[in-house]
C-alpha positions in Angstrom: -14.8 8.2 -22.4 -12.6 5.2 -23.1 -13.3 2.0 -20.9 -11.0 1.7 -17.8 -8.8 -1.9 -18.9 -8.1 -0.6 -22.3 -6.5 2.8 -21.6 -4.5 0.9 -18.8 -3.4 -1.2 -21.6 -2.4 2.1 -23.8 -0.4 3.4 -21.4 2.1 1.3 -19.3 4.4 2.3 -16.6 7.2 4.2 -18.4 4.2 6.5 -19.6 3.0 6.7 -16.0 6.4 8.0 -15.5 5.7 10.7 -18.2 2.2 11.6 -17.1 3.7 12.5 -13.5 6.3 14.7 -15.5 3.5 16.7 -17.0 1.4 16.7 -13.9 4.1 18.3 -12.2 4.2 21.2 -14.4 0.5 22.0 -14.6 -0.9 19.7 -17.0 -3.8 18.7 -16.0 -5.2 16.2 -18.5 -2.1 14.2 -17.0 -3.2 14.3 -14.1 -6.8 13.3 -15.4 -5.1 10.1 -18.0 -3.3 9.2 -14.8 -6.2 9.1 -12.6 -8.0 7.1 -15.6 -5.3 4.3 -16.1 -4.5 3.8 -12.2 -7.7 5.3 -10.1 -9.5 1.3 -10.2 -6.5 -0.3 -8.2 -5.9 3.0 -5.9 -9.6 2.7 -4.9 -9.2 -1.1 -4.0 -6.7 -0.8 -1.9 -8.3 2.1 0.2 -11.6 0.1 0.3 -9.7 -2.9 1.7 -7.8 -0.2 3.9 -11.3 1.4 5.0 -14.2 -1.2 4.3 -16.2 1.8 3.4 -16.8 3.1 -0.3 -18.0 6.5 0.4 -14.8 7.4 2.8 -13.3 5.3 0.0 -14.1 7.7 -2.8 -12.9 11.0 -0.7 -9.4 9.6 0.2 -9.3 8.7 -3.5 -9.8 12.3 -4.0 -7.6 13.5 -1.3 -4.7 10.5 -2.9 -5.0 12.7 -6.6 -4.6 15.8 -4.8 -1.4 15.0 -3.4 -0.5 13.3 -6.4 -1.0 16.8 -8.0 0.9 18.7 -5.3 4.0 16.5 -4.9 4.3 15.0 -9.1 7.6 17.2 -9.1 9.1 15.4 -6.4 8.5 12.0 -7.4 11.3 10.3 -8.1 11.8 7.1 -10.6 14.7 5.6 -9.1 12.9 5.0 -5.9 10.3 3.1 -7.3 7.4 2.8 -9.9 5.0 5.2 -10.5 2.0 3.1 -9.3 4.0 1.8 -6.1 4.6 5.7 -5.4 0.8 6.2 -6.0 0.2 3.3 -3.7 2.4 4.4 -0.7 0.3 7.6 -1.4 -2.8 5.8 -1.2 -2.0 3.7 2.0 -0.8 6.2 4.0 -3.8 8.5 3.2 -5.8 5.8 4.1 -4.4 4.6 7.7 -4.6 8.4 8.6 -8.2 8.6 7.8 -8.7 5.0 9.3 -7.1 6.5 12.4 -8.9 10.0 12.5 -11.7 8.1 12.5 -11.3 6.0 15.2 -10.2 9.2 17.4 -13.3 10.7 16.5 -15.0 7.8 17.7 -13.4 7.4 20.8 -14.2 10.9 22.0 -17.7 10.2 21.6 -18.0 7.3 23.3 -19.3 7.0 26.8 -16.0 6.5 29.5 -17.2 3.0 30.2 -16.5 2.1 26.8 -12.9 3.2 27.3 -12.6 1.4 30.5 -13.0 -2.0 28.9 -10.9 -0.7 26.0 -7.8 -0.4 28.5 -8.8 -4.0 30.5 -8.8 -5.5 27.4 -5.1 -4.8 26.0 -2.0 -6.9 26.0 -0.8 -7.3 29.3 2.9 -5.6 29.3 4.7 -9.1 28.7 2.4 -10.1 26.2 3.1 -6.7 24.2 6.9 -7.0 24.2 6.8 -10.5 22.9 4.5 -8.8 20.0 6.8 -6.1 19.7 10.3 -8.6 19.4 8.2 -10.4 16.7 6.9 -7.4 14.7 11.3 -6.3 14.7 11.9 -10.5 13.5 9.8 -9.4 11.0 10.8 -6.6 9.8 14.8 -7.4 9.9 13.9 -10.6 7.7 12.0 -8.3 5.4 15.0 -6.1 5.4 17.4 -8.9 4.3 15.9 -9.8 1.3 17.0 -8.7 -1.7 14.7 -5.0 -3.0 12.9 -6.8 -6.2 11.6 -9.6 -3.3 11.0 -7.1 -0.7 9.0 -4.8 -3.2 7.2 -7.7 -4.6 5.9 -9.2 -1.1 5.1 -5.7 0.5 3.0 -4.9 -2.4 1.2 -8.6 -1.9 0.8 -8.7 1.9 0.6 -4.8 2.9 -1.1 -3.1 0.0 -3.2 -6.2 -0.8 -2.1 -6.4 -4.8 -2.7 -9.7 -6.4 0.3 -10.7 -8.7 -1.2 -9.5 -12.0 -1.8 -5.8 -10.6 2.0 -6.1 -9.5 3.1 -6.9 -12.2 1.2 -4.1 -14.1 2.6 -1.7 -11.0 6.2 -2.4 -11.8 5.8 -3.2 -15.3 7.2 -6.9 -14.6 5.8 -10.2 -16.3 3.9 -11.9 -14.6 6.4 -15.0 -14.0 8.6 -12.5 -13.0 7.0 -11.7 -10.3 6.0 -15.1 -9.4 9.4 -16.2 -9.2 10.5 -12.8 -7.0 7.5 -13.7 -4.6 8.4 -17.6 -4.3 11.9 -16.8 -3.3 11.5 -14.1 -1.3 8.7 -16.3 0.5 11.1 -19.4 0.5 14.3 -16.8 2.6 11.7 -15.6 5.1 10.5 -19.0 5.8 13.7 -19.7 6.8 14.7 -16.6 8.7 11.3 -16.6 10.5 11.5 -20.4 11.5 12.3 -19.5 15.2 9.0 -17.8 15.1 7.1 -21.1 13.9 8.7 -23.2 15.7 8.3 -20.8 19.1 4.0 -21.1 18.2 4.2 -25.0 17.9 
């Protein structure tokens, strides 16, 4: 089998593009060359996502699976094919994240739920929370798409600039520069914020 890093560097993003093509008709070596080239970065994400490999490795399954079921409904105009792969991965993730901390809290003793509940936000202290989370995201939502994309891959799927520039298929400056200025505008339109904590 061909090392990992060098049939990344064979196939870049517009072949990513094609491989989803195929995969949506049945081909399954696709689906196998796409799993090759992207399957190290997927898997990093879920393991910051999970903190644990072996969970890790079946959401990594479960991420390919969907891949394979819903390849004929990606769409290129809405995004890369490794940022639709990533969505795919996070969300996968969270839900197993969360289905596991249901399972845990219905095996834990009442008592343990007790302090749960007297440990939460008191109700003021959870609407502040909640009119900064929707600060957030409206300054998020003003910025321009090629910030926006840029930043949420950084701060909510954990990418470092080199894996997103290989996700878009961007050079590397480029994506500097998109992450500087979009970092620069929500500095600005989240001042009230740091100024409110000082």
């Amino acid at each position: 089998m061909e090392p990992q890093g060098s049939l990344q560097a064979r196939i870049s993003t517009p072949d990513w593009t094609a491989l989803i093509k195929r995969i949506a008709v049945g081909d399954q070596s696709a689906l196998a060359d796409l799993y090759d080239a992207t399957s190290r970065l997927i898997f990093g994400l879920i393991v910051r996502i999970l903190g644990d490999r072996s969970t890790a490795e079946e959401v990594l399954l479960d991420v390919y699976t969907q891949v394979w079921r819903q390849a004929a409904g990606y769409d290129p105009a809405r995004g890369a094919p490794l940022a639709w792969l990533l969505t795919i991965a996070r969300s996968r993730a969270i839900d197993r994240r969360r289905s596991g901390q249901f399972d845990r809290q219905h095996q834990e003793p009442l008592e343990s739920a007790k302090e749960e509940l007297s440990a939460g936000a008191s109700p003021e202290e959870a609407t502040v929370s909640s009119e900064r989370q929707q600060l957030v995201r409206s300054a998020l939502a003003s910025l321009v798409p090629e910030q926006r994309e840029v930043i949420e891959l950084a701060y909510f799927s954990g990418l470092s600039h080199s894996e997103i520039a290989l996700a878009l298929g961007q050079p590397l400056g480029t994506v500097k520069t998109r992450t500087r200025l979009g970092m620069m505008k929500l500095a600005e339109l989240l001042r009230p914020l740091r100024e409110e904590a000082s």
